[in-house]
Structure formats: C-alpha cells, structure tokens
N, C-alpha and C positions, 0 to 999 in steps of 0.2 A: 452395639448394633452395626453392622457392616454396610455401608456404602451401597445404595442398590441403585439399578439402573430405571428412571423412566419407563411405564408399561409400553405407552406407545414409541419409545426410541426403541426399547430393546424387542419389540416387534418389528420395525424397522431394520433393524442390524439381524433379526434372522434370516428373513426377507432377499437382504445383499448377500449374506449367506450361502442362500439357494438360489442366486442367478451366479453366484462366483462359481459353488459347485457344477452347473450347468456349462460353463463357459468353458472349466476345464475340463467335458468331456468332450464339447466341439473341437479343442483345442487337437485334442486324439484323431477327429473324425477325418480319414482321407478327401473327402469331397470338401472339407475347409484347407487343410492342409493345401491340397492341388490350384485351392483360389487363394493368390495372392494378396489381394488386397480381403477379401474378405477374411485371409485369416490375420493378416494387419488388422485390421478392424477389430476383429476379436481376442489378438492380442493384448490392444492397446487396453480393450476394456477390462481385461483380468487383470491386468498391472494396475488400474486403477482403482480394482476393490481389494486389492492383494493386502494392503496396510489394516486395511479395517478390519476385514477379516480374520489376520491374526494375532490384532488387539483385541478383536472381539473372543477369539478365542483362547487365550489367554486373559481375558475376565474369567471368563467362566470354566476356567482349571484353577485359578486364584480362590475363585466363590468355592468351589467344590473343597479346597484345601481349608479356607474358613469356617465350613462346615465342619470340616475332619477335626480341625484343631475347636472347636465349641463343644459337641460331642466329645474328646477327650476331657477337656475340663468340666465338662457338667457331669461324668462318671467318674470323676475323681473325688472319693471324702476326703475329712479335713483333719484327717490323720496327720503325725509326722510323715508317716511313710511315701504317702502322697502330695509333701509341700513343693519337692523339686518340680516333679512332674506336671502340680499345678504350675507352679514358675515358671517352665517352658513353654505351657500352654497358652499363658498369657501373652507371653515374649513374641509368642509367633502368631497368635491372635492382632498384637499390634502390627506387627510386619504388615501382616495379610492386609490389615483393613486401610493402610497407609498405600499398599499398595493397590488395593482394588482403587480406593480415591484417584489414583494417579491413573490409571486404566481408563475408568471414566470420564474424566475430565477432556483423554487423550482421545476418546470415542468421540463426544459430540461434539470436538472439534474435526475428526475425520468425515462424518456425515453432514457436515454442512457444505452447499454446491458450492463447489468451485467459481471463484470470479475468472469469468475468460478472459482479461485482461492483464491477469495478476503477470504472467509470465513474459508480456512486452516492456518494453522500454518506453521513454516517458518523453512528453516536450516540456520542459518548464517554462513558466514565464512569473518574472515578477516584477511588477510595476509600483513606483513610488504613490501613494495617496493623499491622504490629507497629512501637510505638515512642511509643506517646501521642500528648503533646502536639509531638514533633519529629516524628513521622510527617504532622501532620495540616500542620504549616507545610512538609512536602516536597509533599504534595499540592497543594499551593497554588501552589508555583513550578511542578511539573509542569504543572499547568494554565496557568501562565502563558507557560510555554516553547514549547505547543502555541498557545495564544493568540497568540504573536509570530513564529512559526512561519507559520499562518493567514494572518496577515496579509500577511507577505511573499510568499506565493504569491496573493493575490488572494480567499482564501475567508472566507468569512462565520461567525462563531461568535454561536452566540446558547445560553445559560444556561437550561436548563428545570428545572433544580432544586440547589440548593446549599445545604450545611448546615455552617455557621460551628461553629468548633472557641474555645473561650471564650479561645486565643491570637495570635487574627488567622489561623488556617490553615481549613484546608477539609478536616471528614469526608469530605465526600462532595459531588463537581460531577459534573451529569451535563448536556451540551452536545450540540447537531448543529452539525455544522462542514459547510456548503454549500460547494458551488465544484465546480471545473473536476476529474474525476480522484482526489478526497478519498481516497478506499479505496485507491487502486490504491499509492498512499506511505504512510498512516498503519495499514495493516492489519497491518503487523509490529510495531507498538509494544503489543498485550495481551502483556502478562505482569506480573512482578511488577520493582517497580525500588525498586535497594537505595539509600539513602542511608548515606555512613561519613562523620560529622563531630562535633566539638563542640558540642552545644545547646546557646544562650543561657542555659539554666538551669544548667550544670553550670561548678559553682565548681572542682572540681578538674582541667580540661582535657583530661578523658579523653574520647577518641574512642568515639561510640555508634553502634549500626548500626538505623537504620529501613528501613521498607519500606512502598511504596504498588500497589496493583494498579493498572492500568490495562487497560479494554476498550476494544476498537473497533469496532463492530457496522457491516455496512450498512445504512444505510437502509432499510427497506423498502416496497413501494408497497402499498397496498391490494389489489393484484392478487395478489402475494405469498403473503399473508398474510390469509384471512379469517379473524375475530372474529364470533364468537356473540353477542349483548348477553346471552344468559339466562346464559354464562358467566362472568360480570363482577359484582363486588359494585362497586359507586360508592360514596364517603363522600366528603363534604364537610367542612372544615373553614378555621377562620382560619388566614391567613397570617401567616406570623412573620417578622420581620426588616425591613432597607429597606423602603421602598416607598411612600411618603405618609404621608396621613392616617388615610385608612380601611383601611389595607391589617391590620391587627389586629380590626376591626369588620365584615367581612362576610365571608361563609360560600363564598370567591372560590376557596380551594384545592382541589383535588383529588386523590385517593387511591383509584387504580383497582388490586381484586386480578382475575389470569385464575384460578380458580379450581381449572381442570382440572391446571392447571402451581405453583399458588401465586404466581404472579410479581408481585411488587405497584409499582407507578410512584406515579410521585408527582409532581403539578407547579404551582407557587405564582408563577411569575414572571408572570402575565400578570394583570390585575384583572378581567379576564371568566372568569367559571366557564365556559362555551363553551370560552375560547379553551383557556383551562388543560384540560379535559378534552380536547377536539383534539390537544393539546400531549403530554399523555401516552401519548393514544392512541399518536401517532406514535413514541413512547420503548419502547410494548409490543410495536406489530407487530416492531420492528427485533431486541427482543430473542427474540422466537417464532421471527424468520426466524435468528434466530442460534442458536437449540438446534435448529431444525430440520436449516442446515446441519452444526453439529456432530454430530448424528446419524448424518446420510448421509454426512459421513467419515467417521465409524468404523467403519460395516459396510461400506463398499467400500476402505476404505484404513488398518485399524488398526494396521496394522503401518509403513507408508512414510511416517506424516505429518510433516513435517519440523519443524522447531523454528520458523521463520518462517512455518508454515501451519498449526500447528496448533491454536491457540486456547487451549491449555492454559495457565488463567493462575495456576498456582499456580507453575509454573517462572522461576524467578528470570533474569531475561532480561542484565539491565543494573548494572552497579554505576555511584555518581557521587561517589568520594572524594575532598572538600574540600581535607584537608590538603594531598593534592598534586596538584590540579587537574587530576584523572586522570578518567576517564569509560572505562568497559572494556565492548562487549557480547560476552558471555559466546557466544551463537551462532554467531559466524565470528572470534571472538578477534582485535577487533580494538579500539585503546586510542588514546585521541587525550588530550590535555592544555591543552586550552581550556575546561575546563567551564563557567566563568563564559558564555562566548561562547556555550554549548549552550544553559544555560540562559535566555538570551535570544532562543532562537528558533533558531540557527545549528546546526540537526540536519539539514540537507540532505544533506552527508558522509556521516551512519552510515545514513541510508534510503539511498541510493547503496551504500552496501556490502550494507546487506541483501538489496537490489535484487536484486543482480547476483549476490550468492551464493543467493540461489531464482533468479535465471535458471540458474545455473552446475548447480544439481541435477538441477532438471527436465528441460534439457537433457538431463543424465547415463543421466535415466531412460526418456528420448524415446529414445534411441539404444540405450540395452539392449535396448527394446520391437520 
C-alpha cells in the first residue's frame, strides 16, 4: 500500500495550487508588471509557494508511476516468463513508495505557517539559578556550548553584558548571536537547564543538582518595537572587570530602566557610552518585543502552547547528568550519552528532535483545524 496523503492536507495543497497558478498569470499581467511594489508583492508570494507546489507535484507523478508499476505487476502471471518482470515491478514498486514517504513527510512540513521570527537574530541570556557557586560555572559552559555551537553554524556572538561569579563562572551573559536563521534553531532552548554532578568543592562526592535559566528572545527592529525617551531613566556608571586601562576610570557603562514595564539592561562591553547605550537599547527592544509576544499568546492560545513554543522558562526543560554522561530533554523524552560532546557545541541532534516534534504538533493541529 502506498503512502497517501491526508484528505484534508491534500485539499489544501490543491488549493495553493490554484492561488500559485493564479499568481503566475498576474505575474504576466502588464498593469502588475508597471506597479512596482505590487509586483514585489506578488512576486514575493509565488516564490513562497514555488517549494510546495513542486513537491506537490512531484507527489503526484511519483503516485501516478506507483500506479503504473501495481498494474504491471498485477498483470503479470506467475510464469517463468514473467518472474523478471515481476522482480522489477516490485523493485520499483519499493522505490516509489519510499519515495512518496519522503514526499510527504517534506509536504506537511512545507504547509505548515511560517514562524515570522525564525529568520531574525536572537538576544541570549542566561542566568545562574539554584545551586551557588556550581550553578554559576554551569552557566558558563552553557554559554560556551551555545558559543561553539555559533560557531559551527557560521554565526556571530558578540557579549553585551557579563557578570563574573568570584569562581570563574558566570551570574549572568547576556549575548546577540547574528547569523543565517538564529531563532528558527535556538528558540527552543528558554527554559530552565538542570545540571546533576559533583562540584569541585564537595569533599564527600555527593552528586548536587543545579540549575540555570536560559532566554532566547528575537531580535527586534526598531520598527517593532517603539521606545519613548521620556519613558527611560539612563544611569551612567564605571565599568567593572577586563577591559584596559581606563575601562575602571570613566563613566563608559550604561544602565537603562523602561519605566512603564520596570525592565532594566545594562551594557559595559563597549568603551563608548554611545555604543554601550545603542547596545542596550538593542537588548531592551528585543526583550519588550518578547513580553509583547508573550502576551498575544496567551490571549489567543492559552490553553494550546506547547512546551517548545511557549516561552515559559520557569519549566525545567533539559537535565545534563555527569556521572553518566546522560543529557535527557524532558519535552519529547529524548536521552542521548555524549554530554561532553554537547557540551562542546554538538546540540544540532536534540534541535533536530525539537524541530521535528513542533513540526509533528502543529501539523496535528493544522489538520484538526
């Protein structure tokens, strides 16, 4: 039996179909052609059912060849004459039906909407929790795992604020990670992530359980996100830590609160008050645009928000158990035993599973709908 597609999906995929066909005769029409932005407009949208439509149609030249190859084997007897002939039939009967599988799989992930976020850039922040001074050295590899992470994908981390824990760990990093796609892989990692191992300080070898939160905000643009100035208290102050010479001696760092919301930033890495104030700003709109959208999900979806969409980061998302080099995310229960390897960056694996299990819901709920 061949792989079929959902009655209501693949009513749907005709559907986009006949608005693709439609677009690319406007696309013809001089009176779009002559308007600029309206044929902008109507470009942009046929480029963006251009994928579907030719998986979609390529389903169903695959389907129609699975036909062709059942019909030949179901008129074939069970003669000698006819054992090859069955043999190829089957051959290609498998092909097909391996292939429609993959077809479809690649379908209901093209018709599911788009996250408008996925294609900005991120703020990170992550903060030590319960567990002191081992909390604050998990924070620190966390950041580093996201830092080596970054890198292998081609994106750019740059530190707008960091505050040293007095044992080499980190209270509190808060970073933009630039690049190709940032959100659309790192927005499943806010929540809280447990660490279970031995700290350096514990003479008796007993396993302790830390924990560190991590955000992931997107970026947001000025467009977004307008800022009042009269709502804004500014404070100046010196910069603490690394940094030169003067970086203790002038009035470089900055500490902006939004008054109406309490939200306070804070950003010392840069030795121009300018850049540093720029620097924050850019740390406040993203987190305004991020109570904002949490807002607008909860009165339109209080009830449906999934564990991978929901921004609630007081839920303990992730365990990373040392002793046995276990790593478990608690949201799709799924357990891998390279932690060491994670933590050097090698989390592509469990965003891949996250991935696919928010593809696999929304799907769920595209087709209830």
């Amino acid at each position: 039996m061949a792989p079929t597609l959902d009655p209501k999906l693949e009513s749907k995929l005709s559907a986009v179909e006949e608005r693709f066909e439609k677009l690319a005769v406007e696309l013809g029409d001089p009176a779009v052609v002559s308007d600029r932005e309206r044929y902008r407009e109507t470009g942009k949208a046929y480029s963006e059912l251009e994928a579907v439509v030719e998986n979609f149609r390529e389903y169903r030249k695959v389907h129609s060849d699975w036909q062709g190859a059942q019909e030949l084997l179901e008129g074939t007897a069970d003669g000698e004459d006819d054992a090859e002939l069955r043999a190829m039939a089957l051959e290609e009967i498998e092909v097909l039906e391996s292939r429609l599988e993959n077809l479809g799989t690649e379908l209901r992930r093209l018709v599911l909407p788009a996250d408008p976020n996925d294609a900005r850039n991120v703020v990170l922040e992550i903060r030590a929790g319960t567990g002191g001074d081992e909390a604050t050295l998990f924070a620190g590899e966390i950041f580093r795992m996201y830092s080596r992470y970054a890198e292998q994908m081609g994106w750019k981390v740059q530190t707008t604020g960091l505050s040293e824990s007095s044992v080499g760990g980190a209270k509190e990093v808060i970073a933009i990670i630039e690049g190709d796609r940032v959100y659309s892989r790192l927005k499943y990692e806010s929540g809280v992530h447990r660490v279970q191992r031995v700290p350096v300080t514990e003479a008796q070898g007993r396993v302790h359980t830390s924990a560190v939160t991590v955000a992931v905000m997107p970026e947001a643009d000025e467009v977004d996100i307008e800022i009042d100035e009269k709502e804004l208290r500014v404070d100046t102050f010196c910069a603490s830590g690394p940094g030169g010479q003067g970086v203790n001696t002038t009035y470089s760092a900055v500490r902006i609160v939004h008054v109406p919301t309490n939200t306070v930033v804070q950003c010392q890495d840069e030795r121009s008050w300018h850049k540093n104030k720029a620097r924050a700003l850019q740390v406040l709109r993203s987190r305004l645009y991020d109570l904002k959208l949490a807002e607008q999900q909860e009165a339109i979806a209080r009830e449906r928000r999934g564990m991978v969409k929901s921004g609630d980061r007081s839920e303990k998302i992730r365990t990373y158990n040392f002793p046995q080099s276990r790593i478990t995310d608690h949201r799709v229960g799924l357990t891998v035993h390279n932690l060491q390897a994670v933590l050097d960056g090698e989390i592509g694996a469990i965003i891949d599973a996250l991935v696919t299990h928010d593809q696999a819901e929304r799907l769920k709920q595209e087709v209830e709908v």
